[in-house]
Every structure is written in C-alpha cells, then in structure tokens.
PyMOL Python script that loads the backbone (N, CA, C, O; Angstrom):
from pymol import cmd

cmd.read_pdbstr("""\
ATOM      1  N   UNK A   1      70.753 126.911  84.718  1.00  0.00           N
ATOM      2  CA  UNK A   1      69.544 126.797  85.513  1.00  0.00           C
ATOM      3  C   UNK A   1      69.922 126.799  86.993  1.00  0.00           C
ATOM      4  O   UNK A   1      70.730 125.978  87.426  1.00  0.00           O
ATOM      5  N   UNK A   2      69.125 128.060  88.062  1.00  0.00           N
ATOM      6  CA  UNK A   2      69.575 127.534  89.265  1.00  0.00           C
ATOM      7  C   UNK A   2      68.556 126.442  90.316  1.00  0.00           C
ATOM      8  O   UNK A   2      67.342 126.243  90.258  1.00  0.00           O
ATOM      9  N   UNK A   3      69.354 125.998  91.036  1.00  0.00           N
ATOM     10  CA  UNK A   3      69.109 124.750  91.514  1.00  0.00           C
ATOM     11  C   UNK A   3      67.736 125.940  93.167  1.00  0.00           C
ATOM     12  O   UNK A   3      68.047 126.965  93.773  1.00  0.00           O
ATOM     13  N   UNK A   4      66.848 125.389  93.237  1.00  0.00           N
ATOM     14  CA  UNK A   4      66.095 125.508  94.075  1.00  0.00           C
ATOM     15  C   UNK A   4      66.326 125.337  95.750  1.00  0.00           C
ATOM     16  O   UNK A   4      66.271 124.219  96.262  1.00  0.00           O
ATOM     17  N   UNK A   5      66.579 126.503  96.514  1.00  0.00           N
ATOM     18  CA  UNK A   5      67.376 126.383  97.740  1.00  0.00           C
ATOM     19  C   UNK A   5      65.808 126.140  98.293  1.00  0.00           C
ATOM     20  O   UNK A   5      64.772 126.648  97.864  1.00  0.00           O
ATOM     21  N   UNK A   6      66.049 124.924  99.697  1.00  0.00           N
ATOM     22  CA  UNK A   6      65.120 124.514 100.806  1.00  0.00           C
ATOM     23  C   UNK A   6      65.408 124.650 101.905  1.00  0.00           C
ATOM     24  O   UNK A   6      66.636 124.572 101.932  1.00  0.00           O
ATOM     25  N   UNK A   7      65.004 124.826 102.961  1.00  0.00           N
ATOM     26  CA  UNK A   7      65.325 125.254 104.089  1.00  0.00           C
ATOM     27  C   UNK A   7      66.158 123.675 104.529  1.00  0.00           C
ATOM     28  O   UNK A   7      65.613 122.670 104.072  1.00  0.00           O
ATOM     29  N   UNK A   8      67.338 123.482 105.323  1.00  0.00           N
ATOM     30  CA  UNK A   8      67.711 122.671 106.300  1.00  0.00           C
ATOM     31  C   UNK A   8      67.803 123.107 107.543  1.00  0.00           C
ATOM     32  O   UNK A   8      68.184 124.228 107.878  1.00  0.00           O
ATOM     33  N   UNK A   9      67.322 121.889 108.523  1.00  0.00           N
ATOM     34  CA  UNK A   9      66.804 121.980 109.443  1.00  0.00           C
ATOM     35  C   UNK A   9      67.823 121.207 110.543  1.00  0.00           C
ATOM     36  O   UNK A   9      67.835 119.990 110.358  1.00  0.00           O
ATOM     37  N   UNK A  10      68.622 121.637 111.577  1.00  0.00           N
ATOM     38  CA  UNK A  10      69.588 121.084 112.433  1.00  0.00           C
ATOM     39  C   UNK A  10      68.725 120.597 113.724  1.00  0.00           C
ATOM     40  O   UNK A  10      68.741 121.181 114.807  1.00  0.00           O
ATOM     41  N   UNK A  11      67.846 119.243 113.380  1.00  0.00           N
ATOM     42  CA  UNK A  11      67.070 119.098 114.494  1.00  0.00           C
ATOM     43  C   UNK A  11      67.524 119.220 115.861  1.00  0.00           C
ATOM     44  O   UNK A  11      66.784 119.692 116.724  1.00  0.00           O
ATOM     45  N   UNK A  12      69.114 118.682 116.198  1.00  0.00           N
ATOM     46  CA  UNK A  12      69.349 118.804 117.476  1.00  0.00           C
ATOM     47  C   UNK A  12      69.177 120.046 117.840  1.00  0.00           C
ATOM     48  O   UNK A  12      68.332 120.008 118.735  1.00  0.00           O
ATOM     49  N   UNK A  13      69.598 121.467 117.597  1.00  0.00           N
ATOM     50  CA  UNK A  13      69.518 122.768 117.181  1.00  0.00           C
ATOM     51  C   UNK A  13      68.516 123.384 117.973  1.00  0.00           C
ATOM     52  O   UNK A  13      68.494 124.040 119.014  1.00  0.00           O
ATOM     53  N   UNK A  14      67.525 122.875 116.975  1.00  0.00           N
ATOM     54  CA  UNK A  14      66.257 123.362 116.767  1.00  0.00           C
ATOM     55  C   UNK A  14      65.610 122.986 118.324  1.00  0.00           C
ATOM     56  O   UNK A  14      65.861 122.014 119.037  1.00  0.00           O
ATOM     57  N   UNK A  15      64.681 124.141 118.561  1.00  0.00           N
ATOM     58  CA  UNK A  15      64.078 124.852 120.002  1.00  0.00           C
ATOM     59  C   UNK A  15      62.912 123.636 119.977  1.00  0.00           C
ATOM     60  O   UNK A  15      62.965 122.712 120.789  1.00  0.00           O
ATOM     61  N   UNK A  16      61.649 123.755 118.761  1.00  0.00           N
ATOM     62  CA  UNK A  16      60.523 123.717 118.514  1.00  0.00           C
ATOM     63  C   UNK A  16      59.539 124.839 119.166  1.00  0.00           C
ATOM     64  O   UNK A  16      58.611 124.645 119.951  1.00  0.00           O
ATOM     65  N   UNK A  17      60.103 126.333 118.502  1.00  0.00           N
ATOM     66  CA  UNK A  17      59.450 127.194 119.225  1.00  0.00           C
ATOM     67  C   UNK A  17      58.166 127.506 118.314  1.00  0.00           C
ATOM     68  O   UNK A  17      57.136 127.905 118.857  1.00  0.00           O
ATOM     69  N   UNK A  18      58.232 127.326 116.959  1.00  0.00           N
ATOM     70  CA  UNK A  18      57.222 126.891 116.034  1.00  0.00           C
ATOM     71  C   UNK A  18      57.265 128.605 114.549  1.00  0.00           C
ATOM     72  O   UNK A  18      56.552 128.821 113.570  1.00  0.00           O
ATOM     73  N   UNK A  19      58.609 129.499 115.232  1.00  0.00           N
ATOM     74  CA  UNK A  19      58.613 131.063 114.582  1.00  0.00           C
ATOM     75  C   UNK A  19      58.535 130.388 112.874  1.00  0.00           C
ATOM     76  O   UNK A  19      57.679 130.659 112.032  1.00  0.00           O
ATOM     77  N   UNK A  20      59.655 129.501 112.734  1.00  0.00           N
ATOM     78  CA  UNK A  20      59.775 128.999 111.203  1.00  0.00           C
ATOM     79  C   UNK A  20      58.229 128.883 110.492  1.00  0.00           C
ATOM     80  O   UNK A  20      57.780 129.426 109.482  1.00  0.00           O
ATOM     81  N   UNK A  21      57.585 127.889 111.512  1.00  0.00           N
ATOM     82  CA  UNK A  21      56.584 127.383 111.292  1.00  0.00           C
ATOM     83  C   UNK A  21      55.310 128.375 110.715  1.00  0.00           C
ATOM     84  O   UNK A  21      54.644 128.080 109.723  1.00  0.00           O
ATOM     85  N   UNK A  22      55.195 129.071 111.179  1.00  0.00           N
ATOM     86  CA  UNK A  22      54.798 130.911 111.593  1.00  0.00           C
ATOM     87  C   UNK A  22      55.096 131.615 110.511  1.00  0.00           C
ATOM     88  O   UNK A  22      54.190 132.200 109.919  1.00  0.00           O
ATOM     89  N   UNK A  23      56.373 131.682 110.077  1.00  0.00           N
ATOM     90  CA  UNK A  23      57.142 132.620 108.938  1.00  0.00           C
ATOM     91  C   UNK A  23      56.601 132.046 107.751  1.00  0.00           C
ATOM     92  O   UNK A  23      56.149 132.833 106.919  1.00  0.00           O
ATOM     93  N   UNK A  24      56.553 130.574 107.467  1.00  0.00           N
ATOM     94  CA  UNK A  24      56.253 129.736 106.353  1.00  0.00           C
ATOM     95  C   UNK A  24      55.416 130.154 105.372  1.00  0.00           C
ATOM     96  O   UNK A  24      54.578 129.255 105.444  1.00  0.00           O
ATOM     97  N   UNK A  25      54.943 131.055 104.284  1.00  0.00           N
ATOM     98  CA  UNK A  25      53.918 131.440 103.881  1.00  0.00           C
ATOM     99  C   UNK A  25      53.108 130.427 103.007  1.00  0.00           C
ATOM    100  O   UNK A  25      51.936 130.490 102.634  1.00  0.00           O
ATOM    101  N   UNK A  26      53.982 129.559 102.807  1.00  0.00           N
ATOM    102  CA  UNK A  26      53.574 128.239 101.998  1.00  0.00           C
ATOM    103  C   UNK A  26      52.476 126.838 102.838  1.00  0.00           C
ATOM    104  O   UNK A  26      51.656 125.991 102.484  1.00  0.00           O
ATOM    105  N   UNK A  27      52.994 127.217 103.833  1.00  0.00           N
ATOM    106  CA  UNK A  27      52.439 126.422 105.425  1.00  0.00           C
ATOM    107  C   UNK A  27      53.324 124.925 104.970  1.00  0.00           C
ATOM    108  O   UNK A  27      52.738 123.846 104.880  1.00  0.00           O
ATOM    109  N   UNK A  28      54.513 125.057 104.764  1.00  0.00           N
ATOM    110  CA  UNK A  28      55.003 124.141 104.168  1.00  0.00           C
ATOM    111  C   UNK A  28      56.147 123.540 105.428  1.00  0.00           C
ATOM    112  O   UNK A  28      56.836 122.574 105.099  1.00  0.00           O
ATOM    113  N   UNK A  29      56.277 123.948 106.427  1.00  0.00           N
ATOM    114  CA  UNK A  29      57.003 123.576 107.647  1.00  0.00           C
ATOM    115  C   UNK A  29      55.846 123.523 109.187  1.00  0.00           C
ATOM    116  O   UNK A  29      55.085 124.314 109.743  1.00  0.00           O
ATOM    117  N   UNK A  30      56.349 121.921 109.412  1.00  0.00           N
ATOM    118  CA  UNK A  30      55.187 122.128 111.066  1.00  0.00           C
ATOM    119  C   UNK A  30      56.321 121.543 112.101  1.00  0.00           C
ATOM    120  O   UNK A  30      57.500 121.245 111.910  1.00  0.00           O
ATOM    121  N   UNK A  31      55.638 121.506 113.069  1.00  0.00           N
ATOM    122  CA  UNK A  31      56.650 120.957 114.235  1.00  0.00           C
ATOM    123  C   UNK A  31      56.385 119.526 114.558  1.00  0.00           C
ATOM    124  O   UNK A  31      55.292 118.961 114.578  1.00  0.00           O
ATOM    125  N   UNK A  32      57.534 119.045 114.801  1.00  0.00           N
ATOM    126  CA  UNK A  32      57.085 116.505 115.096  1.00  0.00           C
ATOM    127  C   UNK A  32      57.521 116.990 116.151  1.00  0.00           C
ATOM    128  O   UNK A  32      58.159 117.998 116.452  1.00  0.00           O
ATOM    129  N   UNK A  33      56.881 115.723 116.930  1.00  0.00           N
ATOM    130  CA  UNK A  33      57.017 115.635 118.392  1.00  0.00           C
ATOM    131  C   UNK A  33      57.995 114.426 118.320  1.00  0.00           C
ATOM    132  O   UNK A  33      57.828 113.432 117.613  1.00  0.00           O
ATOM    133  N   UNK A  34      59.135 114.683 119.232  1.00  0.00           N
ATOM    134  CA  UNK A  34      59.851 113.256 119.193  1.00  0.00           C
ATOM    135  C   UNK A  34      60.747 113.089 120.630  1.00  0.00           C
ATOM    136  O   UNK A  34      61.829 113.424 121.113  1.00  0.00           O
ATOM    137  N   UNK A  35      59.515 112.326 120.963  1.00  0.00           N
ATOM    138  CA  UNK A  35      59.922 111.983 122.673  1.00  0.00           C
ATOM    139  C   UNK A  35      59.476 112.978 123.353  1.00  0.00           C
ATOM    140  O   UNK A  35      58.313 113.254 123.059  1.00  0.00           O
ATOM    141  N   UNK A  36      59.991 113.700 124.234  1.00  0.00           N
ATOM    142  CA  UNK A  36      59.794 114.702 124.795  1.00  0.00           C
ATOM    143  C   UNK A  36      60.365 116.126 124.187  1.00  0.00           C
ATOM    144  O   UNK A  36      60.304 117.204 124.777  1.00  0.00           O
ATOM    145  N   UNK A  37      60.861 115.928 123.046  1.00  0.00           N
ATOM    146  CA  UNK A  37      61.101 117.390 122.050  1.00  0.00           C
ATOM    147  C   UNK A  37      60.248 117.625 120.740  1.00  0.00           C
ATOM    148  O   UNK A  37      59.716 116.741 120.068  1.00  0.00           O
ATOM    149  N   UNK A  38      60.218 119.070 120.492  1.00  0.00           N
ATOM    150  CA  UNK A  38      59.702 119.257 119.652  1.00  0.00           C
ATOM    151  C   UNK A  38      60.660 119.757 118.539  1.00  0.00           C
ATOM    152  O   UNK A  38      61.617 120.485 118.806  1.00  0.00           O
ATOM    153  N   UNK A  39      60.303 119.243 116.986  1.00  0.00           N
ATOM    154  CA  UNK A  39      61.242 119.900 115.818  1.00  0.00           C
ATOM    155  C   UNK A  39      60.591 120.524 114.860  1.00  0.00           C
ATOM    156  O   UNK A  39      59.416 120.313 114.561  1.00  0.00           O
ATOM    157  N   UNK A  40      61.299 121.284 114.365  1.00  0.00           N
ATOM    158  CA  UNK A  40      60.855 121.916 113.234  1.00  0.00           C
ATOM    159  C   UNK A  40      60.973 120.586 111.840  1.00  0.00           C
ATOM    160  O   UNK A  40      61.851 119.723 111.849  1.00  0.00           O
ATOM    161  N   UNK A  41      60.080 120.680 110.930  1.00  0.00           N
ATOM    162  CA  UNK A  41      59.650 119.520 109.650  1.00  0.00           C
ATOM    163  C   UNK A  41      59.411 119.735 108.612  1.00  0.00           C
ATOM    164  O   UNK A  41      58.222 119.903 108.338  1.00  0.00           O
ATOM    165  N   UNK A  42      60.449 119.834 107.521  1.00  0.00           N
ATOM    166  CA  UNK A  42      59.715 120.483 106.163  1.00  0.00           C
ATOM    167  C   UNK A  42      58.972 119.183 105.695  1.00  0.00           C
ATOM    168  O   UNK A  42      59.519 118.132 105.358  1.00  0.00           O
ATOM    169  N   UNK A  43      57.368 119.493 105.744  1.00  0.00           N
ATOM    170  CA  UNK A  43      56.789 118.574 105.325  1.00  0.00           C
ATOM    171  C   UNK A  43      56.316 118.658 103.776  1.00  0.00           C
ATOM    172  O   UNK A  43      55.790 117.739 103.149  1.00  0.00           O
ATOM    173  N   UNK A  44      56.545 119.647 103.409  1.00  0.00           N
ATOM    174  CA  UNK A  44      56.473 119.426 101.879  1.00  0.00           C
ATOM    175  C   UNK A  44      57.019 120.152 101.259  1.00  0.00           C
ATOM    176  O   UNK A  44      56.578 121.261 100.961  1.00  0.00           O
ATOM    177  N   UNK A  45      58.569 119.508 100.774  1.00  0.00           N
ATOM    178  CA  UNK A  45      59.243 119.758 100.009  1.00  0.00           C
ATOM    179  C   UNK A  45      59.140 120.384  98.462  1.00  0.00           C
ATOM    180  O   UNK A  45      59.646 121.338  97.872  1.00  0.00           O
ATOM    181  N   UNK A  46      58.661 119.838  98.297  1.00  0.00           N
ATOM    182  CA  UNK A  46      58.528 119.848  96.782  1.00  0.00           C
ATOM    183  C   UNK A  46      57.780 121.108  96.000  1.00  0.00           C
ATOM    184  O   UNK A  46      57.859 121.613  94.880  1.00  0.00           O
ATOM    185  N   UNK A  47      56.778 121.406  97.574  1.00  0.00           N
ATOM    186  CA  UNK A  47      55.754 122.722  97.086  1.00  0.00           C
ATOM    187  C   UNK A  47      56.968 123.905  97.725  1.00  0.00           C
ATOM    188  O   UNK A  47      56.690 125.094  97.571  1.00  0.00           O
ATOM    189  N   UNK A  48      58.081 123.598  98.317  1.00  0.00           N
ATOM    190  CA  UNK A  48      58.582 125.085  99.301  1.00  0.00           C
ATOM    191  C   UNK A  48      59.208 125.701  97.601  1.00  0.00           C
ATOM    192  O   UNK A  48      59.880 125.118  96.749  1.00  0.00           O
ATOM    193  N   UNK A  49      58.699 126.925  97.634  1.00  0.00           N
ATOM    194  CA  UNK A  49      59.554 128.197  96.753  1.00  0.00           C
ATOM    195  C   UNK A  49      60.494 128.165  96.967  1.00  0.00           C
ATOM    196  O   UNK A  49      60.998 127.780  95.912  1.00  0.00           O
ATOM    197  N   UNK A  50      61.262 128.301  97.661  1.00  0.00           N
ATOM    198  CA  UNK A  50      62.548 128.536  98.316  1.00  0.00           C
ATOM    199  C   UNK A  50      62.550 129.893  98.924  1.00  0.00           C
ATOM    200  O   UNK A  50      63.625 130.430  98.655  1.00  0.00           O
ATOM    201  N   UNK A  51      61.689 130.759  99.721  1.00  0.00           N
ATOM    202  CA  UNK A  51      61.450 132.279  99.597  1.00  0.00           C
ATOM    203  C   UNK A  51      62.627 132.191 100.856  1.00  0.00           C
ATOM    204  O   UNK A  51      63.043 133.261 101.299  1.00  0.00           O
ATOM    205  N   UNK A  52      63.105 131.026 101.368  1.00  0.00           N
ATOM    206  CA  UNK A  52      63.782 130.816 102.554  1.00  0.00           C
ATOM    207  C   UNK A  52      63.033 132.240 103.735  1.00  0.00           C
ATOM    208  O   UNK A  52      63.754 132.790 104.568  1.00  0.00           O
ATOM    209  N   UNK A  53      61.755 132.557 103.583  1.00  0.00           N
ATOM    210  CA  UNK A  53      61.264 133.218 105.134  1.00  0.00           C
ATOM    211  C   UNK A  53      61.208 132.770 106.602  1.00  0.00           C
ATOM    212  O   UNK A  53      60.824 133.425 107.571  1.00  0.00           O
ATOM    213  N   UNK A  54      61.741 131.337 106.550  1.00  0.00           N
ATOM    214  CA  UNK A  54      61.877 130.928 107.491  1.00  0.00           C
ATOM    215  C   UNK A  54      63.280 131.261 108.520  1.00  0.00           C
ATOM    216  O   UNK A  54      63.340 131.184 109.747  1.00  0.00           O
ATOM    217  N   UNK A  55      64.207 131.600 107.673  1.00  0.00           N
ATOM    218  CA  UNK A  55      65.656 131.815 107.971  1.00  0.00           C
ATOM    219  C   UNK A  55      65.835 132.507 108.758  1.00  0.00           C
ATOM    220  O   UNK A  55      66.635 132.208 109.644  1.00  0.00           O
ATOM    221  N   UNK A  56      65.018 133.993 108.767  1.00  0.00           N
ATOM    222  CA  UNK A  56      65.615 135.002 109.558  1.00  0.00           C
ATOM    223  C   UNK A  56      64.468 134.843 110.726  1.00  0.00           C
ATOM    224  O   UNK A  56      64.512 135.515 111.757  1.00  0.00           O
ATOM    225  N   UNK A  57      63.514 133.952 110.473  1.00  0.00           N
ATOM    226  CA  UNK A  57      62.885 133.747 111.695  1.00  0.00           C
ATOM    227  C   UNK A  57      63.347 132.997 112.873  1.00  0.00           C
ATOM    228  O   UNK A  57      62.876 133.247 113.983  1.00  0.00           O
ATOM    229  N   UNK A  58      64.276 132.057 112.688  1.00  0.00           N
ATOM    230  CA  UNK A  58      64.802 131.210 113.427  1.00  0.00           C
ATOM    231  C   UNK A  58      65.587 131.762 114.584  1.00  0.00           C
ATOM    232  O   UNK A  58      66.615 132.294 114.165  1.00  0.00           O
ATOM    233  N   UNK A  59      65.435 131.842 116.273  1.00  0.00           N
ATOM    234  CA  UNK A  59      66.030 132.431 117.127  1.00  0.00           C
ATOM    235  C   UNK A  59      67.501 132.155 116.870  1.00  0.00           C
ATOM    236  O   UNK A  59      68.368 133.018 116.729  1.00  0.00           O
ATOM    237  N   UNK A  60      67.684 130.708 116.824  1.00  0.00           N
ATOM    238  CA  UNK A  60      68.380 130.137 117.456  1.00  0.00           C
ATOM    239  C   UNK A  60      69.562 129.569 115.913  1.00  0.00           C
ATOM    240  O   UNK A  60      70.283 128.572 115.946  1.00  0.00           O
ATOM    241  N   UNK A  61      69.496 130.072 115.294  1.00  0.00           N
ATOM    242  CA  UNK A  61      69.620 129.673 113.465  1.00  0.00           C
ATOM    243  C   UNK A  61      69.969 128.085 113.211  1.00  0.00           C
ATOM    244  O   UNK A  61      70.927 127.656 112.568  1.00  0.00           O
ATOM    245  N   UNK A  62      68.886 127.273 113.918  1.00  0.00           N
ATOM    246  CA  UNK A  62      68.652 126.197 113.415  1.00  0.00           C
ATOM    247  C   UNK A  62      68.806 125.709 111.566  1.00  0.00           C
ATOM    248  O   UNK A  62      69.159 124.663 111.020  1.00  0.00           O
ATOM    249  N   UNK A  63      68.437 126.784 111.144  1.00  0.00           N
ATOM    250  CA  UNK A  63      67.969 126.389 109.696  1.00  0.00           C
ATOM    251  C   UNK A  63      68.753 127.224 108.838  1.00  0.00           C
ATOM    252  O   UNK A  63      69.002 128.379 109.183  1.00  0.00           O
ATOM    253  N   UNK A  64      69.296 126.607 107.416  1.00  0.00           N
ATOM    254  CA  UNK A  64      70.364 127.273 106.658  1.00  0.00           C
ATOM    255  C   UNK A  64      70.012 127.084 105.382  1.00  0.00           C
ATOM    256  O   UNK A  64      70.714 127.530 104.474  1.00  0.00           O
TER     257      UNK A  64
END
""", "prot")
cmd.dss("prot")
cmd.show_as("cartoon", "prot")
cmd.util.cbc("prot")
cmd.orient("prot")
C-alpha cells in the first residue's frame, strides 16, 4: 500500500505570496499571518489528495 504524500511547508522559506494557495484545487492550503509575515498552511490535511499541485507552484520551493 502506498503511503499518501502531503505537501511540507518550510515556513521560514516560505514568501506568503499565496501561488500554493492558488494552485490548491482542493482549497486545502491558506496563508496565517504571524507577526508581521505571512505563511503558507495546510489546513486540511486529511482531505489533501496528494495531487502535490502546489509544488511546482512555489517560486521560491518552499514546499516538498
């Protein structure tokens, strides 16, 4: 059985330019505000496919 790949997210990394967020077809990633930065958030795990469309959206390849 294979194991279900999820996006990880390298908050320091990460811009909060919101493309992941955008790519998501699941609407399953948003951006937290924390302090004066913004991050990318898989907020629901459990529903992400794994279609990983977020990956090649990432400028900056925050996410693996």
């Amino acid at each position: 059985m294979t194991e279900k790949r999820t996006p990880d997210i390298d908050v320091p990394r990460c811009t909060g330019c919101g493309r992941c967020v955008a790519a998501c077809p699941g609407r399953n990633l948003t951006l937290e505000v924390a302090g004066y930065r913004k991050h990318a958030l898989l907020v629901k795990p459990r529903e992400c496919d794994g279609c990983l469309a977020c990956l090649p959206a990432c400028p900056v390849r925050a996410i693996t």
